[in-house]
Phi, psi and omega in degrees: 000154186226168124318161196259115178309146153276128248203113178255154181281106211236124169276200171303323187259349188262295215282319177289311196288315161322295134002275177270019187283345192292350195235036182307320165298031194031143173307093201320156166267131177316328174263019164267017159306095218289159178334139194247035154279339178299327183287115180320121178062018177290311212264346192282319194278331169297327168300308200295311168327276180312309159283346198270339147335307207278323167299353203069005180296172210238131225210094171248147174253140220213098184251218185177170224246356168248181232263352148310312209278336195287304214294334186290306201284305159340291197303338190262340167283315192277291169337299192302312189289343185274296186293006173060055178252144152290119172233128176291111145250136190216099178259123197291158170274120210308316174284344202236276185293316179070200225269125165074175193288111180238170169309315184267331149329335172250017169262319124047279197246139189238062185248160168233054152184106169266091193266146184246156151226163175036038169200197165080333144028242198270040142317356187331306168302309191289333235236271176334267168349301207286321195297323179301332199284334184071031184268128165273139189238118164220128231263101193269192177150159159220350175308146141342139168250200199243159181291303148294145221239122169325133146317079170233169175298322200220114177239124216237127199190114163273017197271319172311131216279356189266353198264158190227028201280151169245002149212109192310288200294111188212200197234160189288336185285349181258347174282326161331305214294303188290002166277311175292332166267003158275321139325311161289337180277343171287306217284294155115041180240176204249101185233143148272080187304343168295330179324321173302342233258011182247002186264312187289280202307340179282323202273324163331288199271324210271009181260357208039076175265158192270142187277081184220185175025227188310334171286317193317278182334278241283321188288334147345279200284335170242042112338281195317316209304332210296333212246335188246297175016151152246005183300107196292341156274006156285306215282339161280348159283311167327305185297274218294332163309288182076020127262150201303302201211140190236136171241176192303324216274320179291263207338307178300321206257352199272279187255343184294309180273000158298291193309342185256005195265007170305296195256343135341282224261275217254283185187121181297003184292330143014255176305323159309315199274311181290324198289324215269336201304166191254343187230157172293357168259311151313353186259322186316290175349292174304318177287345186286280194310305161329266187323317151327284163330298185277007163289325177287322174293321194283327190289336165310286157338316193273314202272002162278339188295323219269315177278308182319295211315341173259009161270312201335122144262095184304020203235349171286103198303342179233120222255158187216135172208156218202129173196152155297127147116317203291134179299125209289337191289321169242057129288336201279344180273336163284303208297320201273002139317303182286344173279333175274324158284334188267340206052064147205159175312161154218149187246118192236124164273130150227166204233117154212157200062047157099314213265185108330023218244169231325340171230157186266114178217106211269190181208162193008240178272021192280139183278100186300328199281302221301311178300323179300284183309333167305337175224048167315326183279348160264355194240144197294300192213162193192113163231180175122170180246174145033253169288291171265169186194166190218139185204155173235089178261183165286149175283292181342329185259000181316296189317286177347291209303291213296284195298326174317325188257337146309341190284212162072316212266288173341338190244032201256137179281150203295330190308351174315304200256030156274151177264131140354049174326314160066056177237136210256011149143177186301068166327109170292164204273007179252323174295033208205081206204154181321325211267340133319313159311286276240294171303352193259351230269327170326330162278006188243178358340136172211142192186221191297141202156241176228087186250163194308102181304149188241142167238164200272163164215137203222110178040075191248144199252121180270118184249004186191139165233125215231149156248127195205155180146172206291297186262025164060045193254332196258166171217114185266093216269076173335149132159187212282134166256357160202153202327104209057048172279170170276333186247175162281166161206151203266133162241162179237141174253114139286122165091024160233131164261094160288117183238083186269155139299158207265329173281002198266149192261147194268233151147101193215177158257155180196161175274158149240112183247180188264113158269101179303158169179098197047243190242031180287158166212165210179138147265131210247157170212118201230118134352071175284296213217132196271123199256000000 
C-alpha cells in the first residue's frame, strides 16, 4: 500500500493535451529519420564495407545473443543475402564465449574484414588481436563508451562525443540498420530498407529504448510492417499474437522474452535461425524451440529469484548477491525481479572458476554504469548504460566491490531511487469509452519513455471478486466506481490476489487497454498499484 497520489480530475480533451506535451519536438515522420552520413565513420565504414565487396574479401560478422545483438545480426545478414555476398556470420555463446568479439573468438573466424553489432565498444584486445592479424575491424555499437576507444579501422557508435548522429538514443539494430543503407548507397543497388523496418521494431522495444521522436515512427511503422510482411517469422508472430493491430506491450511481454531465452538458456543461433528463416515451416519449427525454452528459463527464473531473496541485505541501497551454479543466463532476469521487489538497484552474480559475472538493473534516477565505473579498478570488465549493465569481477574482490559501491551509492539522494508513478489524473466512469480508447491508442506505441498512461480511481465500492490463472495468481474485480452509479465495471489485477471484503473501498491506479477476444473488443482496464 502506498500513499494516494494527489490528482486533478481529467477529461478527455484535458488528456489529449497532456498527451502531447511528451511530444514537444512534434510527432516524427519516417521521413525525418535523420541522415545515417551523420553518424561518426559511418560513409568510412560503408566505403571499407563496399571495397572488400567489390575486392572479394572475406567478410565475417560478430553479433551478439539477446534480441538486440540477434536482430542487429538478421539485418546485416538478410542485406548481405538480398545483394547475394557471402557473410561469415557468428553470435558468441553466451556460455562458450561470454559478451561479445573476444580473443578466443577470432581464433575461429578466418577473415580480412570484421564487422560487429550491437558489441565491440570495450573490445580492446580483440581490436589489438585484429590488427596483428592485419585483419580490419569495424566496431557498429550503442553501449556507453569508455574515455578510451578500441584500435579499430571504424567505430561507428552515436553514443560518441565525436558523433554528430542528433538523436543518441536508438539500439545496435538501428546503428545496423543505418549502415547497410550507407552500404547500399556505396553499392548503388537497389534494397527497401523499410523492408527491415518489422525486425528494427522487435529490437526497439525488446532493448528498451525510449519511445519518443525516430523510435516512436520506427517502431509505428514497423508494428504495420510487422503485420503485413511476408518475412515467414513475422508472419509466425502475427499467428501466434492473433491480433488485429499489434502494440509495443505484445512485443515486450510476448515475444522478446521467446526470443531472448535462445541466448539464456542454450544459443542465440536459434533465435537467429527463426528471424532468417525462407519458409513458415522453418520458422514455426524454430519458434516450437523458443517457446519451450523460455518455459524452462521462467521455472529457472523462479527458483534462482527465490535463493537470491536470502542473501539481500535490505538495509543496503544497492543490493548485491552472489552464488555457484546460478544461471549465468537469467541474472539479468533476477536482478530486474529484486529491483521490483526492493525499488532499489540490484546486481545478481553468478560465479565460476574463480570469477563473478553478471547484470546490474537500476531504478528511477539511478545511474548504475555511472556507479559501476566508481570501481573500475575492481572490476575485470563492465559495459552498459543508464539503467542496465553486464560486469566481471575476481570473487576475492566481491566484499570490497560491495561495500565500496554501496558506500558510492549512499551519497546519492534518496528521491534518485524512486520510480515515478506519473499518474495522470481522475477519469469520471462516463468518460471511459471508445472514443478515449481511440484518444490514448493515438499515442502510441508506449513504453520506455512514453509510458502507457495510468489514472486514480479513489474509493470505488467493490462488489465481487473472482480469481483465475493456473494458480488462481491474477485477480478480477466487479465494482462501482462512485457511490450510487447505475453500472458496474470490471477491472483485472494481474499477478495480485486481492482479497478485499465486497463493501470495502478501493484506491488504485490503473491502465485502460483494448482487449481483443476472437472478433470480440472491449475496454480493458488493469490494476497497477493498490493505494
Amino acid at each position: 500500500m502506498s500513499n494516494k497520489p494527489s490528482v486533478p480530475k481529467i477529461d478527455k480533451a484535458a488528456l489529449k493535451t497532456l498527451l502531447s506535451k511528451r511530444f514537444q519536438d512534434g510527432l516524427k515522420k519516417l521521413a525525418d529519420i535523420p541522415d545515417p552520413s551523420l553518424l561518426f565513420h559511418g560513409e568510412k565504414a560503408a566505403k571499407r564495407l563496399a571495397d572488400a565487396i567489390h575486392a572479394q574479401e572475406r567478410i565475417a560478422l560478430v553479433g551478439d545473443y539477446d534480441v538486440d545483438g540477434v536482430t542487429s545480426t538478421a539485418i546485416v545478414a538478410l542485406f548481405f543475402q538480398h545483394i547475394g555476398y557471402p557473410l561469415s556470420v557468428t553470435i558468441p555463446n553466451r556460455f562458450r564465449d561470454g559478451y561479445g568479439i573476444s580473443t578466443a573468438l577470432l581464433e575461429r573466424i578466418d577473415a580480412d574484414l570484421i564487422i560487429t553489432v550491437d558489441n565491440g565498444i570495450g573490445a580492446f584486445e580483440a581490436a589489438a588481436r585484429c590488427q596483428e592479424r592485419g585483419i580490419d575491424l569495424i566496431i557498429t555499437d550503442h553501449h556507453t563508451p569508455a574515455a578510451t576507444l578500441p584500435n579499430a579501422y571504424a567505430i561507428v557508435n552515436p553514443k560518441l562525443p565525436q558523433c554528430s548522429y542528433p538523436f543518441k538514443e536508438i539500439c545496435g539494430a538501428q546503428v545496423a540498420w543505418l549502415l547497410m543503407a550507407l552500404l547500399k548507397r556505396e553499392l548503388r543497388v537497389s534494397v527497401n530498407m523499410r523492408d527491415y523496418l518489422d525486425l528494427l521494431a522487435l529490437a526497439i522495444i525488446a532493448d528498451v529504448m525510449p519511445l519518443t521522436h525516430i523510435n516512436r515512427v520506427m517502431v509505428q511503422a514497423g508494428l504495420q510492417q510487422l503485420q503485413r510482411s511476408t518475412r515467414p517469422a513475422s508472419v509466425i508472430i502475427c499467428e501466434f499474437l492473433n491480433k488485429s493491430s499489434l502494440r509495443a506491450e505484445d512485443i515486450a511481454f510476448q515475444i522478446a522474452p521467446r526470443l531472448n531465452s535462445a541466448g539464456r538458456l542454450d544459443d542465440a543461433a536459434t533465435a537467429l535461425h527463426f528471424l532468417t528463416a525462407s519458409t513458415q515451416h522453418e520458422a514455426y519449427t524454430h519458434f516450437e524451440t523458443l517457446d519451450a525454452l523460455n518455459i524452462e528459463r521462467k521455472r529457472i527464473e523462479r527458483e534462482l529469484t527465490d535463493e537470491a531473496l536470502l542473501q539481500v541485505n535490505p538495509d543496503d541501497p544497492v543490493i548485491v548477491v552472489a552464488a555457484e551454479g546460478w544461471n549465468e543466463g537469467v541474472v539479468g532476469i533476477v536482478a530486474a525481479r529484486l529491483v521490483q521487489r526492493f525499488s532499489k538497484p540490484a546486481i545478481v552474480l553468478s560465479i565460476a572458476t574463480g570469477i563473478a559475472k553478471g547484470s546490474a538493473r537500476s531504478i528511477g534516477n539511478v545511474d548504475i554504469y555511472a556507479l559501476l565505473q566508481t570501481q573500475s579498478s575492481l572490476l575485470e570488465k563492465f559495459g552498459g548504460h543508464k539503467m542496465a549493465a553486464g560486469l566481471s569481477l575476481r570473487v576475492e574482490h566481491l566484499g570490497m566491490f560491495t561495500k565500496a559501491l554501496n558506500q558510492n551509492a549512499a551519497l546519492l539522494e534518496p528521491s534518485e531511487f524512486l520510480e515515478p508513478e506519473m499518474v495522470m489524473g481522475e477519469l469520471n466512469s462516463e468518460s471511459i469509452d471508445f472514443e478515449l480508447l481511440e484518444i490514448l491508442e493515438s499515442f502510441e506505441p508506449y513504453g520506455e519513455g512514453n509510458p502507457r498512461p495510468k489514472f486514480l480511481l479513489r474509493e470505488a465500492e467493490v462488489r465481487h471478486i473472482r480469481y483465475f490463472g493456473p494458480e488462481k495468481e491474477h485477480s478480477r474485480l466487479q465494482l462501482y466506481f462512485q457511490n450510487h452509479a447505475a453500472t458496474t465495471h470490471q477491472m483485472i489485477a494481474f499477478r495480485q490476489n486481492i482479497s478485499l471484503l465486497k463493501d470495502q473501498k478501493l484506491t488504485c491506479s490503473y491502465t485502460i487497454n483494448r482487449n481483443e477476444y476472437g472478433e470480440n473488443v472491449s475496454i480493458q482496464m488493469i490494476i497497477e498499484r493498490i493505494y
